[in-house]
C-alpha atoms as an extended CHARMM CRD file, in Angstrom:
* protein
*
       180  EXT
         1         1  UNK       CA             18.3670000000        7.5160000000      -15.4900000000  PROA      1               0.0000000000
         2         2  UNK       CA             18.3580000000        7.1440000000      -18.9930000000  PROA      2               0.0000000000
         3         3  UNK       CA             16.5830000000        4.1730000000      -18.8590000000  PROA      3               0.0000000000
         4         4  UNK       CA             13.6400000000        6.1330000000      -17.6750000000  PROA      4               0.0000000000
         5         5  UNK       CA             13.4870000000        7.2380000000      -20.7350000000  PROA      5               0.0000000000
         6         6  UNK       CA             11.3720000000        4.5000000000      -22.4380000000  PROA      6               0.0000000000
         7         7  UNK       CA              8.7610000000        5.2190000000      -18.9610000000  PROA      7               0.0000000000
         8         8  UNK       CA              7.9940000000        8.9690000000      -20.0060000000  PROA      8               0.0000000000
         9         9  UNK       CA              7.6150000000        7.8060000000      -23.0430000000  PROA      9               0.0000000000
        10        10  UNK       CA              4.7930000000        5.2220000000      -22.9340000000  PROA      10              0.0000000000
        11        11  UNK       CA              3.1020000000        7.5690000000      -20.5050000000  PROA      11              0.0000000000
        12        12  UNK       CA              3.1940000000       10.0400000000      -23.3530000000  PROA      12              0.0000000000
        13        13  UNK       CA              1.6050000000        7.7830000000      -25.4670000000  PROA      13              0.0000000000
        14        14  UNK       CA             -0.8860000000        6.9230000000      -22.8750000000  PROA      14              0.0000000000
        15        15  UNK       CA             -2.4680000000       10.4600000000      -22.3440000000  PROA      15              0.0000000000
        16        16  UNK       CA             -1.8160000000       11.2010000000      -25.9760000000  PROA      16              0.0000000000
        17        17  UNK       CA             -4.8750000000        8.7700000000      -27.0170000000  PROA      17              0.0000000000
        18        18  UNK       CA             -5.9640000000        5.0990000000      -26.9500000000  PROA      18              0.0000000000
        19        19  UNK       CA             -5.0560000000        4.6550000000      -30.2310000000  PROA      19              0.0000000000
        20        20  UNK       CA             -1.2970000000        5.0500000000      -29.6510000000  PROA      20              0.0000000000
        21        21  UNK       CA             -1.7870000000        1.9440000000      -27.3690000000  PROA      21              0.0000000000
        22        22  UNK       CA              0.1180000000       -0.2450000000      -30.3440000000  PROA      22              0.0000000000
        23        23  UNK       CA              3.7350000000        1.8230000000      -29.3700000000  PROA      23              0.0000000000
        24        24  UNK       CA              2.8120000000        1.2600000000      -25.7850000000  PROA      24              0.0000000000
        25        25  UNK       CA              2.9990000000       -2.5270000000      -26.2110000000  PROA      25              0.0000000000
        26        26  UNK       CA              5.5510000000       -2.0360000000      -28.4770000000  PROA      26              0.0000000000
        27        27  UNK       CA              7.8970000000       -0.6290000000      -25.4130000000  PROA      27              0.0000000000
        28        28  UNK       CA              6.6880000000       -2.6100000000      -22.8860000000  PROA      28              0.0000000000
        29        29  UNK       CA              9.3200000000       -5.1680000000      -22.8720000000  PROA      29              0.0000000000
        30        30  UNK       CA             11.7820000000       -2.5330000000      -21.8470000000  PROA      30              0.0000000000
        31        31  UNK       CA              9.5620000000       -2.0030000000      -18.5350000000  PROA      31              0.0000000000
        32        32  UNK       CA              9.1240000000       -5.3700000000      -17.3610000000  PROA      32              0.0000000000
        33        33  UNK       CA             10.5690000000       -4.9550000000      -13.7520000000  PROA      33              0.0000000000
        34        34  UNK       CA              8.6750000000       -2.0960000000      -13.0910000000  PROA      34              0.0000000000
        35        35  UNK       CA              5.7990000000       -1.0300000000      -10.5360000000  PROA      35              0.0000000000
        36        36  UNK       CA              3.4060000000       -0.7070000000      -13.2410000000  PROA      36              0.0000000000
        37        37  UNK       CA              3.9000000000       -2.8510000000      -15.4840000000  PROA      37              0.0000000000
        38        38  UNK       CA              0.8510000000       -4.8100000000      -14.3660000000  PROA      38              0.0000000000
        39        39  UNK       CA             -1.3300000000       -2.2080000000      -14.4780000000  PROA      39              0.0000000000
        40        40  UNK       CA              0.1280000000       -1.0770000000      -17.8060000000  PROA      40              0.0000000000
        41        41  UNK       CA             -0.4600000000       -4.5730000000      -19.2090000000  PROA      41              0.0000000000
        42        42  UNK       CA             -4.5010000000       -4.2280000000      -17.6030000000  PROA      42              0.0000000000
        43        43  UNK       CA             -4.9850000000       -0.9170000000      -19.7740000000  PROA      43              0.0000000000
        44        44  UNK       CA             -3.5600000000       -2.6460000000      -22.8020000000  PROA      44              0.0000000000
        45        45  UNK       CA             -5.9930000000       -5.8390000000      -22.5090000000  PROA      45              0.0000000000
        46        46  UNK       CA             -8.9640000000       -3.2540000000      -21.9880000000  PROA      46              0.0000000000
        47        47  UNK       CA             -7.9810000000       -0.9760000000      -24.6140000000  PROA      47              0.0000000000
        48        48  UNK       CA             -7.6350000000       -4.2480000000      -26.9970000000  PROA      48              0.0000000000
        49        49  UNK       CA            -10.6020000000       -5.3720000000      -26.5570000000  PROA      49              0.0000000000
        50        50  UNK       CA            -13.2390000000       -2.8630000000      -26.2070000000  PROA      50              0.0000000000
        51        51  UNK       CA            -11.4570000000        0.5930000000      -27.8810000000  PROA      51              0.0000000000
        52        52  UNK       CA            -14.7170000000        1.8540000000      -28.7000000000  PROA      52              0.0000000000
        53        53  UNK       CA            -15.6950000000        1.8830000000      -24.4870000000  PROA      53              0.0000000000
        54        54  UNK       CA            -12.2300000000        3.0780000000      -23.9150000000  PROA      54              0.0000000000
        55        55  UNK       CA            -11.7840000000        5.9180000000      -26.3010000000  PROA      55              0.0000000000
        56        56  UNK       CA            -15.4790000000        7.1980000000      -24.8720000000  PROA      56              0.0000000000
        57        57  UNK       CA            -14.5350000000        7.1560000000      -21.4450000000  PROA      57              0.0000000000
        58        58  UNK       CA            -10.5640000000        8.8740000000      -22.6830000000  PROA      58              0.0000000000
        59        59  UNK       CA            -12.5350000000       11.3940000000      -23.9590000000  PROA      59              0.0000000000
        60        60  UNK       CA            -15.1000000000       11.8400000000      -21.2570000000  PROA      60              0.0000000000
        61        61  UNK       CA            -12.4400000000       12.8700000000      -18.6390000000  PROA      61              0.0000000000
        62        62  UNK       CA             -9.5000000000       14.4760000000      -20.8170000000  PROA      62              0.0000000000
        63        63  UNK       CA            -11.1100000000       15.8010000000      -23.6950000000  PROA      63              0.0000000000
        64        64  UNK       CA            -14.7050000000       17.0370000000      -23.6680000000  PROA      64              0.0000000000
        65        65  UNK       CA            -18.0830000000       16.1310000000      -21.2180000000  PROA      65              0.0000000000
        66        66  UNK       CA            -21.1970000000       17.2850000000      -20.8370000000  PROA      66              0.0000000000
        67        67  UNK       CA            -20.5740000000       20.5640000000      -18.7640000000  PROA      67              0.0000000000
        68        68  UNK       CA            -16.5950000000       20.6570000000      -18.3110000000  PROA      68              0.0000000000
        69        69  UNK       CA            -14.0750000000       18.4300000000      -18.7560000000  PROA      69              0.0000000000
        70        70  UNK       CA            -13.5010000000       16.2160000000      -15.4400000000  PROA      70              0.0000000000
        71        71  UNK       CA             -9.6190000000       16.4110000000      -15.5710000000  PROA      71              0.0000000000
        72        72  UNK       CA             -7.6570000000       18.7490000000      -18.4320000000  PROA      72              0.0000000000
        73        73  UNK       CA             -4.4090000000       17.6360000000      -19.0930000000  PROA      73              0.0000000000
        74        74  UNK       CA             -2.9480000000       20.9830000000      -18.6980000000  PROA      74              0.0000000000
        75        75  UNK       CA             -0.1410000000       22.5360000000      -16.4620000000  PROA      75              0.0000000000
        76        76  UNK       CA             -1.8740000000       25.8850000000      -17.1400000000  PROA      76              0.0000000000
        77        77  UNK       CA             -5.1490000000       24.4760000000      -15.8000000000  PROA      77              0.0000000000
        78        78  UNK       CA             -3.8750000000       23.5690000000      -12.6580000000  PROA      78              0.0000000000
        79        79  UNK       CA             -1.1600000000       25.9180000000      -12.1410000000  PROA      79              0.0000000000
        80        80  UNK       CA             -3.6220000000       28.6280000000      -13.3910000000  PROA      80              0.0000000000
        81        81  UNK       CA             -7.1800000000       28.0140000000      -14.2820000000  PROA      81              0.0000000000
        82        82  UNK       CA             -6.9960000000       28.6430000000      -17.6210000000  PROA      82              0.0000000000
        83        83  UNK       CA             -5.6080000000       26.7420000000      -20.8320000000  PROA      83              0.0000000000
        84        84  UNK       CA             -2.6950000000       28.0420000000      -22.5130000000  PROA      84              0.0000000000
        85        85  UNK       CA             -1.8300000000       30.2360000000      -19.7870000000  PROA      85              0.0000000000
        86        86  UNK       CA              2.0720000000       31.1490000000      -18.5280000000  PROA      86              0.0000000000
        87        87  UNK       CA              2.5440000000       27.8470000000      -18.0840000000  PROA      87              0.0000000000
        88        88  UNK       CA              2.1910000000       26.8160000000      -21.4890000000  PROA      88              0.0000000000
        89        89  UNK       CA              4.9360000000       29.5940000000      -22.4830000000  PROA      89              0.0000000000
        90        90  UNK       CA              7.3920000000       28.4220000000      -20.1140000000  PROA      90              0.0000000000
        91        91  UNK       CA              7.4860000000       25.0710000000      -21.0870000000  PROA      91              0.0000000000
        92        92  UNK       CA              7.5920000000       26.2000000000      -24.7920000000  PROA      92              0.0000000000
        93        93  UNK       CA             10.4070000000       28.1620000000      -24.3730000000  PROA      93              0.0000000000
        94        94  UNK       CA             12.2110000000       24.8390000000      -22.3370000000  PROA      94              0.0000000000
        95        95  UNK       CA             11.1840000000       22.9670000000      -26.0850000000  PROA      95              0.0000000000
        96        96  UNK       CA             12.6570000000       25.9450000000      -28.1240000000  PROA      96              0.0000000000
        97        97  UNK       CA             16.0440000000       25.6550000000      -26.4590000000  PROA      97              0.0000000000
        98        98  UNK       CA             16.2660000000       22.1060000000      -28.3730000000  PROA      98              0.0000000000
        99        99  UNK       CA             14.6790000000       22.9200000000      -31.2850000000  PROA      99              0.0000000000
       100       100  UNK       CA             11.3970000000       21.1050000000      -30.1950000000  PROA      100             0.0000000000
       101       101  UNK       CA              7.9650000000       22.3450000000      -31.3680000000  PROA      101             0.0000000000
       102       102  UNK       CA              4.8520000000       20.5810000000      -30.0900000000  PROA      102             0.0000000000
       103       103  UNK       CA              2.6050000000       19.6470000000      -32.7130000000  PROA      103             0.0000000000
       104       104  UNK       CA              0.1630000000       17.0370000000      -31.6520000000  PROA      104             0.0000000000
       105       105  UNK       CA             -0.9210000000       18.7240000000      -28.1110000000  PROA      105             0.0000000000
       106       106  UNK       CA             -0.5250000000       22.1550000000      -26.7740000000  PROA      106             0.0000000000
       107       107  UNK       CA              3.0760000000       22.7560000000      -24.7020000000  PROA      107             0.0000000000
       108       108  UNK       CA              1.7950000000       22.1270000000      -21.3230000000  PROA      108             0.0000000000
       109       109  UNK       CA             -0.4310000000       18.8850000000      -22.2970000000  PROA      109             0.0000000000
       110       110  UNK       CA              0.8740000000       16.2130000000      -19.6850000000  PROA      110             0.0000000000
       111       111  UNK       CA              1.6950000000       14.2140000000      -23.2120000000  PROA      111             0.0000000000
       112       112  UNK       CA              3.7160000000       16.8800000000      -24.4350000000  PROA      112             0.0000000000
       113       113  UNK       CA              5.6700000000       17.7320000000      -20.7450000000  PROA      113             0.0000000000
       114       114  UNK       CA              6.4020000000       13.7790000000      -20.6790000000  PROA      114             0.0000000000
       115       115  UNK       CA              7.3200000000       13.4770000000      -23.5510000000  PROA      115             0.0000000000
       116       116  UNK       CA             10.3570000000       16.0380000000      -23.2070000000  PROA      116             0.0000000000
       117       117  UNK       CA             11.3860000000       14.7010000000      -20.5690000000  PROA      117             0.0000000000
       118       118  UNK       CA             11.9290000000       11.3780000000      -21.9700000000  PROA      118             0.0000000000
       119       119  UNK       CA             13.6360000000       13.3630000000      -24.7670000000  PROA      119             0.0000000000
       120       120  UNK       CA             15.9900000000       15.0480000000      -22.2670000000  PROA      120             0.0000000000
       121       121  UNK       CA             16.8230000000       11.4090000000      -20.4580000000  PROA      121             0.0000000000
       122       122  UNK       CA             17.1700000000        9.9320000000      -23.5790000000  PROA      122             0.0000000000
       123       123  UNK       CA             20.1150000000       12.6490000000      -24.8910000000  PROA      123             0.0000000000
       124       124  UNK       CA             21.4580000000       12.4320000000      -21.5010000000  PROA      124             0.0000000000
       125       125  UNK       CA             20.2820000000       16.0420000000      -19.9230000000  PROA      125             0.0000000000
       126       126  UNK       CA             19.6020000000       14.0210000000      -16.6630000000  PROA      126             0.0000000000
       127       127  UNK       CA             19.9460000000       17.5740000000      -14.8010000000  PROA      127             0.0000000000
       128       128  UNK       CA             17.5580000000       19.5020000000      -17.2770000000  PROA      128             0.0000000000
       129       129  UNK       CA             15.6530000000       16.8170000000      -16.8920000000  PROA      129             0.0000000000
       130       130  UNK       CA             15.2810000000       17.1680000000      -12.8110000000  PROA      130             0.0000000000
       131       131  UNK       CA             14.8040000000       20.3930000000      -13.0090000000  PROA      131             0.0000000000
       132       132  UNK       CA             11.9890000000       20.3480000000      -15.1510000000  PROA      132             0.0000000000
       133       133  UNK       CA             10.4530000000       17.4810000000      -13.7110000000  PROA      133             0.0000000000
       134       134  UNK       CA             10.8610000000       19.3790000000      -10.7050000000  PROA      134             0.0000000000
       135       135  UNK       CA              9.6560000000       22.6540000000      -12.1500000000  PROA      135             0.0000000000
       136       136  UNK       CA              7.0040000000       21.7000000000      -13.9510000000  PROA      136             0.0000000000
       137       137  UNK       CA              5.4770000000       18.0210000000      -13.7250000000  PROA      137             0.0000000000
       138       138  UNK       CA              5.7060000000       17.4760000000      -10.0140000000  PROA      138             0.0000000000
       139       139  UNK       CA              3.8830000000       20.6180000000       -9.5260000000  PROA      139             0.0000000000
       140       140  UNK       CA              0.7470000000       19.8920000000      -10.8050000000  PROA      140             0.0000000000
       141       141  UNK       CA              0.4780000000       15.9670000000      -11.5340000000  PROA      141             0.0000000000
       142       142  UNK       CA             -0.2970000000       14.4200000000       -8.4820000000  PROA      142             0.0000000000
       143       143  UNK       CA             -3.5420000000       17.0200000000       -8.4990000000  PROA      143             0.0000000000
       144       144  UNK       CA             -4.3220000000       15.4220000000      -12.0630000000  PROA      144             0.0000000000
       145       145  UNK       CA             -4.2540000000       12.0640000000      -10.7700000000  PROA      145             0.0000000000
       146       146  UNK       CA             -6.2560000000       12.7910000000       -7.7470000000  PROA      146             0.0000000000
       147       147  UNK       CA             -8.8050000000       14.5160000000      -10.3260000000  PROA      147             0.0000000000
       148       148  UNK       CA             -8.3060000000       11.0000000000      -12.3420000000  PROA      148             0.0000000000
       149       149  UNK       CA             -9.3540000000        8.7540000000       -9.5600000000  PROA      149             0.0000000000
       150       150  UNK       CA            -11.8120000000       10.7840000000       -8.0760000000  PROA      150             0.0000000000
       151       151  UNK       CA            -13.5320000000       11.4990000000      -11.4950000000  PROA      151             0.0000000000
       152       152  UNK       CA            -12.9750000000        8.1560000000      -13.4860000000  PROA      152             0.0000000000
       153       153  UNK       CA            -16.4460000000        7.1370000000      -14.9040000000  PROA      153             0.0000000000
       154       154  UNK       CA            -15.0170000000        3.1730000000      -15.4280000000  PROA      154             0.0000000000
       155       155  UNK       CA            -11.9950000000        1.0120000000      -14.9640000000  PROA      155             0.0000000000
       156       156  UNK       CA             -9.6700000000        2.1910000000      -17.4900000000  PROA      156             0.0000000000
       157       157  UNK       CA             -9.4680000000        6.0450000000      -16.3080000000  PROA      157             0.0000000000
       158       158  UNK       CA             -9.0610000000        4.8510000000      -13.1610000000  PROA      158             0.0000000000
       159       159  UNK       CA             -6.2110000000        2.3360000000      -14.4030000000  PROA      159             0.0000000000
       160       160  UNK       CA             -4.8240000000        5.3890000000      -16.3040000000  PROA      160             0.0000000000
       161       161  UNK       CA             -4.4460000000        7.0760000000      -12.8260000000  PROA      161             0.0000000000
       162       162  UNK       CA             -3.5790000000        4.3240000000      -10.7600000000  PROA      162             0.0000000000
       163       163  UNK       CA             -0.6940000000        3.4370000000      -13.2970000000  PROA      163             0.0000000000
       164       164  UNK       CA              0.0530000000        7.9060000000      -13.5910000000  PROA      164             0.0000000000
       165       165  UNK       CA              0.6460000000        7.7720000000       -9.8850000000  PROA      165             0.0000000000
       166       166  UNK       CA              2.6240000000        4.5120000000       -9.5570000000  PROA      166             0.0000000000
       167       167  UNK       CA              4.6680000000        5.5100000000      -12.1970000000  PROA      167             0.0000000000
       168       168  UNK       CA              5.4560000000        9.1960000000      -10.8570000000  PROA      168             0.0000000000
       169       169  UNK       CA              6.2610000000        7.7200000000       -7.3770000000  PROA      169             0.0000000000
       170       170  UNK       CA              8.4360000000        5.9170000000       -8.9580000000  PROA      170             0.0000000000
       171       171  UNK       CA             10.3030000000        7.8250000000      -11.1600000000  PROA      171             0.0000000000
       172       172  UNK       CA             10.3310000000       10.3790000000       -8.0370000000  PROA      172             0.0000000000
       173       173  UNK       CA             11.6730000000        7.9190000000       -5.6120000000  PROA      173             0.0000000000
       174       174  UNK       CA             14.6740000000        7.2340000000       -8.7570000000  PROA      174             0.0000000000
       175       175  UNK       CA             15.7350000000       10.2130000000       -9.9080000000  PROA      175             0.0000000000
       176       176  UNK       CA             15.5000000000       12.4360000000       -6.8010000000  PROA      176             0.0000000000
       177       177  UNK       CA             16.3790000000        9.9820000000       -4.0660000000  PROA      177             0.0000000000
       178       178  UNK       CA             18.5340000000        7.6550000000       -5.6340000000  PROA      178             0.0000000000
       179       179  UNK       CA             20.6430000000        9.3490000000       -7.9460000000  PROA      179             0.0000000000
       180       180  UNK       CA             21.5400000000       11.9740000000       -5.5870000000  PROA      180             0.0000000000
């Protein structure tokens, strides 16, 4: 499982920002027999050459649009309806048990939450990792990405989703059914 590692962690990048799309392709190589990969290589190619359309439209359905925001990035928003709600804490206090204190997102920011995880797979907490994979991302994800494709105002969002939901299938189908 530890190779699953690198996988959390170019999602992270992914919902972090467009601009981290450099240490995406950067990783990529590492991924090359995977489901997404394709689709991973389409968001790089549209991110490359039209970032200005791309960060618009990142921003549009994660960050602030006219109104509400289409799809928040937050466990506590879809566990909860609110932002920075219990969720939040109990993923915190899952960080402060490794001495890991979120500074570019909040705690329960899908960036943050995958990034952990590829944290714990990388120092070899496969079962901490399950469980909070279990606990926490598998909870609320697949809503995101249903939010994703049904909200997507152009073709990278929806690649963003299409590539979220290939990639948790996968990683699913891998840890939970095949390293039983």
């Amino acid at each position: 499982m530890k190779s699953l590692s690198t996988d959390f962690k170019i999602f992270s990048f992914l919902f972090l920002s467009p601009r981290y799309i450099k240490d995406v392709k950067g990783l990529m190589e590492e991924i090359k027999d995977k489901p997404y990969y394709n689709t991973l290589k389409q968001i790089i190619q549209l991110t490359e050459t039209n970032y200005d359309k791309v960060a618009t439209e990142f921003t549009s359905c994660f960050i602030n649009d006219y109104k509400h925001v289409k799809c928040p990035p937050y466990e506590s928003w879809y566990r909860e309806r609110t932002v920075y709600g219990i969720s939040a804490q109990r993923v915190l206090e899952e960080y402060i048990k490794y001495g890991i204190y979120p500074k570019k997102q909040l705690a329960d920011h899908i960036s943050t939450e995958l990034e952990f995880v590829s944290f714990l797979l990388f120092v070899e907490q496969e079962d901490e990792a399950k469980k909070f994979i279990k606990e926490h991302i598998v909870s609320w994800v697949p809503k995101l990405i249903e939010d994703i494709l049904a909200n997507s105002k152009g073709e990278y969002t929806k690649l963003l989703g299409i590539a979220l939901e290939q990639f948790l299938d996968y990683a699913i189908q891998t840890i939970f059914v095949v390293n039983r």
